[in-house]
N, C-alpha and C positions, 0 to 999 in steps of 0.2 A: 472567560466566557467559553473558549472552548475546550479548555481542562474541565471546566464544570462535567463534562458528559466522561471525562476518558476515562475515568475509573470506575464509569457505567457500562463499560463494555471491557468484554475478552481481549485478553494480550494480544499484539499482533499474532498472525496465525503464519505459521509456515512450516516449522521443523518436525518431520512426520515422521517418528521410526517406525513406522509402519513398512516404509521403503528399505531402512534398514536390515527389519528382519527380513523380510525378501529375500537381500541375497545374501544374508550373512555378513553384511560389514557395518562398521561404525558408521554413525552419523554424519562424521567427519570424511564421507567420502562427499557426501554433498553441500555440506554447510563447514568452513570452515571456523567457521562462528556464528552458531545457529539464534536466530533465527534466518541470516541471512547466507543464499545459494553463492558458493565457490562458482568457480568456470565449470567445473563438470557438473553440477546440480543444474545451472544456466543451459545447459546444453540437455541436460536430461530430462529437463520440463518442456524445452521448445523440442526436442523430439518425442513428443508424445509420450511421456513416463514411459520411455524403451533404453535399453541399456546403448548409447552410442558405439556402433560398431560390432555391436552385438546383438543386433535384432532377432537374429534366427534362435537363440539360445536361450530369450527372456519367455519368462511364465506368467500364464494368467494369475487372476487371485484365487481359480477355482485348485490350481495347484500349485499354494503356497502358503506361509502361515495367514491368521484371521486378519484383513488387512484394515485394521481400528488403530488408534491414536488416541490419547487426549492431552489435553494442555492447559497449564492454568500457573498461577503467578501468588503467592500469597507473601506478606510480609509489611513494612511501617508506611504508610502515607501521611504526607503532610501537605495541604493546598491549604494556599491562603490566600483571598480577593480583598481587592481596595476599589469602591466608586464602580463595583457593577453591580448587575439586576440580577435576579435569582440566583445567586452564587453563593453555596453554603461553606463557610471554613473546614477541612478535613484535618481531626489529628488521631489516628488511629492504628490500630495492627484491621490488616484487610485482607480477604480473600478474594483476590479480583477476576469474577469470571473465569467460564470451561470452553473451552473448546473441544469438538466430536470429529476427530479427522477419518477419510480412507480415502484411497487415490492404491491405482496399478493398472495393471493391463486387461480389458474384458474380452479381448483377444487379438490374436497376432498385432495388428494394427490399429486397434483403440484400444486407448487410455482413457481412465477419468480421475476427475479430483473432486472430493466433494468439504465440506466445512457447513456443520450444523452445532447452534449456541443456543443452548435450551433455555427457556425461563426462568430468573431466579428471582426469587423475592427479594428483596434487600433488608436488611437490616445492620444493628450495629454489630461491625466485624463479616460481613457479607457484602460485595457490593452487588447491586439489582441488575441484573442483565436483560431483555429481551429476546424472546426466542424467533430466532432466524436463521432460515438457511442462505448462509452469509456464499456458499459457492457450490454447483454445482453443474460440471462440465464434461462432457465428453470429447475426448481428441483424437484425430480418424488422423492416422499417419498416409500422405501423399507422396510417397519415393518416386523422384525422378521427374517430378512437375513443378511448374511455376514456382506452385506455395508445396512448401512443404507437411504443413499440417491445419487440419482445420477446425476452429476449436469452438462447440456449440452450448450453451448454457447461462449458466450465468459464471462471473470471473471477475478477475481484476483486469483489467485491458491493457494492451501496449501503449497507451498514451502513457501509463503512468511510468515513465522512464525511468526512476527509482524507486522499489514497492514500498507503497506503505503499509504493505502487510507483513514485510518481512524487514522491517526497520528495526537498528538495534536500539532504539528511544522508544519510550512510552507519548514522552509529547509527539503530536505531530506536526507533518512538515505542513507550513500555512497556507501556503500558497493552493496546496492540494486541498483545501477545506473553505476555498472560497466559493460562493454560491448565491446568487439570488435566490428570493422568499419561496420555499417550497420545493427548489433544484437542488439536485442532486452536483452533491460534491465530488470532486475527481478522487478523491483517496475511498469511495465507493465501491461498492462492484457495481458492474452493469450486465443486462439480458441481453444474449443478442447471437452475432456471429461472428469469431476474427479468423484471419487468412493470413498464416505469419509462412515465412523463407529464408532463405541466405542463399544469397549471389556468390560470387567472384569477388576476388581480391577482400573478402572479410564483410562485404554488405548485408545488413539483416534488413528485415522489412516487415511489415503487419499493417493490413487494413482491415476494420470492422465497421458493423452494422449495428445497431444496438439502441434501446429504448430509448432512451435520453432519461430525462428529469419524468421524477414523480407528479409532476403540476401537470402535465398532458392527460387527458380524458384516456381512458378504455380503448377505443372508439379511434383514434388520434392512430396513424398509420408513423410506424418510428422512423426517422425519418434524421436519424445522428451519425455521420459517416466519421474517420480518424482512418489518417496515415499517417506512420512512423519510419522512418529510415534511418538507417544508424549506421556507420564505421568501425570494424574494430580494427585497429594496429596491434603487429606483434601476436606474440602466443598469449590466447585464453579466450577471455569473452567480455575483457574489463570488466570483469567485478573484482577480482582479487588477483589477476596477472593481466600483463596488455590494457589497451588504451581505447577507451570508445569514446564516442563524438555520436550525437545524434538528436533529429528535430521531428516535431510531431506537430501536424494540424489538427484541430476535431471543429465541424461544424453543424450545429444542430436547429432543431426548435424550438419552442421553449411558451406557451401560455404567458398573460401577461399575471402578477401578483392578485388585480384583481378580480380575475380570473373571466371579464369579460374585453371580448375581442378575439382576434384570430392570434395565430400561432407568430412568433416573431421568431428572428436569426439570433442564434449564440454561436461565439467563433472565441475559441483558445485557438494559440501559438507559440512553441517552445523549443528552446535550444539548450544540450544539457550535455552533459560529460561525465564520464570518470577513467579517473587518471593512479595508476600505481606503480610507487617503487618500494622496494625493499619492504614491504611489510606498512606500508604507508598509502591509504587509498585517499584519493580527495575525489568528492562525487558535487556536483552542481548540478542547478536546473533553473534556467531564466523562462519566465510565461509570460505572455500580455494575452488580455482577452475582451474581448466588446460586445454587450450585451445590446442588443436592441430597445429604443425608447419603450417605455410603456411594462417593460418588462417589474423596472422595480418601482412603477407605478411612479414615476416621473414624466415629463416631457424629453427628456433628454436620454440619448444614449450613456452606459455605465460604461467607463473605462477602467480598467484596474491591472496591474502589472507588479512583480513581485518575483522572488525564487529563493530558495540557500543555498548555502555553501555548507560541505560537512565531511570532514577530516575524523576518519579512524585508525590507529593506531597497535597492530600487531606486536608486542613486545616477545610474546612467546603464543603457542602453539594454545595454552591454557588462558590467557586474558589477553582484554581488548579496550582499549579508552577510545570514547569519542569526542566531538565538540562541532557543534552546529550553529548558525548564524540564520534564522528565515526574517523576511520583510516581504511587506504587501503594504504596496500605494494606491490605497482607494480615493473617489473624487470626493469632492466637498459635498455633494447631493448626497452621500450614504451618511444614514446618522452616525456612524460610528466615526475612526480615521485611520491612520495609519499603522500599524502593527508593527513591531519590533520585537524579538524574541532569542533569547541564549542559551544554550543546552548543552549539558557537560557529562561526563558521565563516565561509566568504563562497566565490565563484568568478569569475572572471575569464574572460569567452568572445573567445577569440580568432577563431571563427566559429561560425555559428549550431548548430553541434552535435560543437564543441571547447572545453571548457574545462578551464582551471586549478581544481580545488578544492583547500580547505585544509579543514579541520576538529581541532578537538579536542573530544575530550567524557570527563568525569570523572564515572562510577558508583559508588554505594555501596548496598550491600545489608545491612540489620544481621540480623545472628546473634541468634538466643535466649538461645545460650549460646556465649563466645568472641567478638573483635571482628569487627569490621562486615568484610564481604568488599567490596576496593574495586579497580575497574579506571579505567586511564589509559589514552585510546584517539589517537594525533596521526597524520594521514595528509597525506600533499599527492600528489596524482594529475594525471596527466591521464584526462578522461573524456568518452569521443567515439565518437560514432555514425557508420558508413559506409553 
C-alpha cells in the first residue's frame, strides 16, 4: 500500500555536491555514505550551511561556483501486491524521479536549502512524479544565544529523529507514514518555524511551530508545537561516531475526517537512539501517539504505537549493507491492522555520489477480516548526484 506510491516519487533527497564544489572537497567530507550526513555534515546543516569553526572564511553563493545539484535514481524494479486495493504489480527497468537541489550561504549568517521535483508524466520506463517544492528554508545563524539557529520555511523538522530524507532504503520507515485521513505524515516536510541549539555536556535541542495536517482550513491559525532534546556521548554527533539518545513530543490539531466539527488534539511521543562501533551503526526509534475521537470518524480515540530497528554496516570506505525491522500496532477500529516489514540491502559507491544499490523489502499488513495484504518490493539502481 505504501510502496504503491514510492516509486512515484524522487529518491530520498539529501547528497548536494553543490556544497562540495564550494569548497573544493569531496562529498565525503559530509556524507560518508551519501545520502546520509557523517558527524560533520550533522554539524554543518545544524550550523546553518557554515563551515564549523570557520565562519569568518566561508563564501556566499554570489562568490562561489553555480550552487545547483540534481538527483535521480534509474535502474530494475520489481513490486509485487497480494489482497490490496489499487496496487499495480511493477516488473520493469525505471527512471525514478529528479530532484532540483541548491542550498549555501546568502550571507555571513544565512543559509538556505531548497529542494524542487518538477512534474513528470509517467510512462512505461518513467515513473510519474508531482511537481513540488518539497523544501524551502532559510537559516539565520544565532552565535552566543539560547538557540543557535533559526530555521524559517518549509523543512523536514527535528521531530524526525532519523531522516527519512536521507535514509539509505528506498522503503520507508512506517511508523513515520502513519497518519489519519487527509494528515500529514511525519516523513513529510512541514511549514513553519524551528529553533534548534546545543548545551553543555553534549545536549541538542529544537522547538518548532509549524502548520500541521493538510485537513485544517486556510483560515485555521497553526497551532502544532514539537520539542526535541537529545544526548550525545563521546566524539561526533551519533551518526556515524559517538552515541545519541533522544525524545521528541509534537502536539497538534487536527479537523475531524469528516470534516465537520471543531479542530481536535493529535499528540506523538518518541524515544530513539543511535549507537556506533567500529564501523557498525544501530539507529532505533519507539513512537506511541493518540489521535482524538472523531478524528477518524469513530467515537473512539485512535491509539497506535510502533518504531524500527536498523543496523548498517561499513565494511569499507566504498560499500555499505543495511537491514531494518519497522512495526506499527494499530487498534481494531482502523480497517486495516498491524504492519510488519524487512529490509535488506547494501550499496556499492563507485564515486563519492554514484552508487550501486540493491534492496529487497517484504510487507505485510493483516486484515480484520480476509488475509493479511502482503507486498514484495526488489530494486537494484544506480543512484547519483550531478
Amino acid at each position: 500500500m505504501v510502496m504503491a506510491v514510492l516509486f512515484g516519487i524522487a529518491a530520498p533527497s539529501a547528497a548536494v555536491p553543490v556544497f562540495a564544489r564550494k569548497y573544493g572537497y569531496n562529498c565525503t567530507m559530509c556524507h560518508s555514505n551519501f545520502p546520509r550526513l557523517n558527524d560533520y555534515g550533522q554539524r554543518y546543516r545544524l550550523n546553518g550551511y557554515r563551515l564549523p569553526g570557520r565562519e569568518d572564511d566561508d563564501k556566499t553563493v554570489l562568490e562561489t561556483p553555480a550552487p545547483f545539484a540534481m538527483r535521480t535514481s534509474a535502474g530494475f524494479n520489481s513490486d509485487k501486491f497480494k489482497n490490496t486495493v489499487d496496487s499495480t504489480d511493477v516488473d520493469q527497468f525505471q527512471l525514478n524521479g529528479l530532484d532540483i537541489l541548491s542550498g549555501g550561504l546568502i550571507g555571513r549568517d544565512v543559509g538556505y536549502f531548497m529542494i524542487y521535483t518538477p512534474q513528470i508524466n509517467g510512462s512505461r520506463g518513467v515513473v510519474a512524479q508531482d511537481g513540488s517544492l518539497e523544501m524551502a528554508n532559510v537559516v539565520f545563524a544565532l552565535p552566543k544565544r539560547m538557540f543557535n539557529t533559526v530555521r524559517v520555511g518549509r523543512f523536514e523538522p527535528a521531530y524526525v529523529a532519523i531522516s527519512a530524507k536521507r535514509s539509505l532504503t528506498f522503503s520507508p520507515y512506517e511508523i513515520y507514514d502513519v497518519a489519519y485521513p487527509a494528515g500529514l505524515p511525519f516523513s513529510d516536510t512541514q511549514t513553519g518555524i524551528e529553533f534548534a541549539g546545543a548545551g553543555r555536556c553534549g545536549i541538542r535541542y529544537a522547538a518548532g511551530w509549524v502548520n500541521g495536517t493538510s485537513n485544517n482550513t486556510d483560515d485555521d491559525m497553526p497551532s502544532d508545537l514539537y520539542v526535541r532534546v537529545a544526548k550525545v556521548f563521546g566524539e561526533g554527533e551519533g551518526q556515524t561516531a559517538g552515541q545519541r539518545i533522544g525524545m521528541v513530543s509534537y502536539i497538534g490539531k487536527a479537523r475531524p475526517e469528516s470534516g465537520v466539527g471543531s479542530r481536535r488534539t493529535v499528540k506523538r511521543f518518541g524515544a530513539d537512539g543511535s549507537f556506533n562501533w567500529t564501523g557498525i551503526n544501530l539507529s532505533c526509534q519507539y513512537m506511541r501517539g493518540r489521535d482524538a475521537a472523531g478524528i477518524w470518524d469513530t467515537g473512539l480515540a485512535y491509539k497506535f504505537s510502533g518504531g524500527f530497528v536498523e543496523a548498517s554496516w561499513l565494511p569499507t570506505h566504498m560499500a555499505v549493507g543495511f537491514a531494518r525491522y519497522d512495526w506499527v500496532n494499530r487498534p481494531t477500529v482502523d480497517e486495516g491492522g498491524d504492519v510488519r516489514r524487512w529490509t535488506v540491502g547494501g550499496r556499492y559507491y563507485f564515486e563519492d555520489n554514484l552508487a550501486l544499490h540493491v534492496e529487497y523489502s517484504d510487507r505485510r499488513e493483516d486484515r480484520l477480516v480476509g488475509p493479511a495484504a502482503t507486498e514484495r518490493m526488489f530494486t537494484v539502481r544506480l543512484d547519483f548526484a550531478f
